[in-house]
N, C-alpha and C positions, 0 to 999 in steps of 0.2 A: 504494500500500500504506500502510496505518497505521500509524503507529506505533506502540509497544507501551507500556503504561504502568508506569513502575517502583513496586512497590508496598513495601515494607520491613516484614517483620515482627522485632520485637525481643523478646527476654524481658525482664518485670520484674522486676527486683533484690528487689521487697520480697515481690510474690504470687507471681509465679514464673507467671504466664500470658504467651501470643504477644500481641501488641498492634501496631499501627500508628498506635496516637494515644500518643504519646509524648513524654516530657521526658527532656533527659539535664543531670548536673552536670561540672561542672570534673575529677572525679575518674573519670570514664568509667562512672558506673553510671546505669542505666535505670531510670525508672519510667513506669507507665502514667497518664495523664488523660486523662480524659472531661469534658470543658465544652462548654456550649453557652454561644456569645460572649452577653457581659452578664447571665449567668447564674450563681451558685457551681459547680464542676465539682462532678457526678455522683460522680465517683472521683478520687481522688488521692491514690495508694501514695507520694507524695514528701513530703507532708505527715504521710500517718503515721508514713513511715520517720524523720522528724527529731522527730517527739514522741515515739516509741518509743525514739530514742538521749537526748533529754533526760531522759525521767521512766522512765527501766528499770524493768521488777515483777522483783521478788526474794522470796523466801519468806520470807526473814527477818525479816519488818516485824512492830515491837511497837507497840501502841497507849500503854504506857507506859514512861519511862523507869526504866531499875535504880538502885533505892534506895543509897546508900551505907552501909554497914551502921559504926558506931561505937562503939569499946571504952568502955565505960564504967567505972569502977575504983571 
């Protein structure tokens, strides 16, 4: 008889899709990668997920800074 092969699917932390091509961090979250060896990976939610926590979009962004406004007498 054969043996059975154990296959793992995991959720990604950052897409939220099943995946069995997988990286996980220190901190127990999953992300998904698609690379082909010697090649840039295809996908890689572990890269987006740390430029996403570096450079956060927030709506409140001004292209100029507020004037100081000064009394004159």
């Amino acid at each position: 008889m054969k043996k059975r092969k154990v296959e793992i699917h995991v959720k990604c932390d950052y897409c939220g899709k099943y995946t069995t091509s997988f990286v996980a961090t220190p901190d127990h979250k999953l992300f998904c990668r698609f690379q082909t060896p010697g090649f840039p990976p295809d996908k890689d939610c572990m890269t987006d997920y740390n430029q996403s926590k570096r450079y956060p979009i927030s709506g409140n962004i001004t292209s100029h800074l507020p004037s100081k406004k000064t009394n004159q007498l």
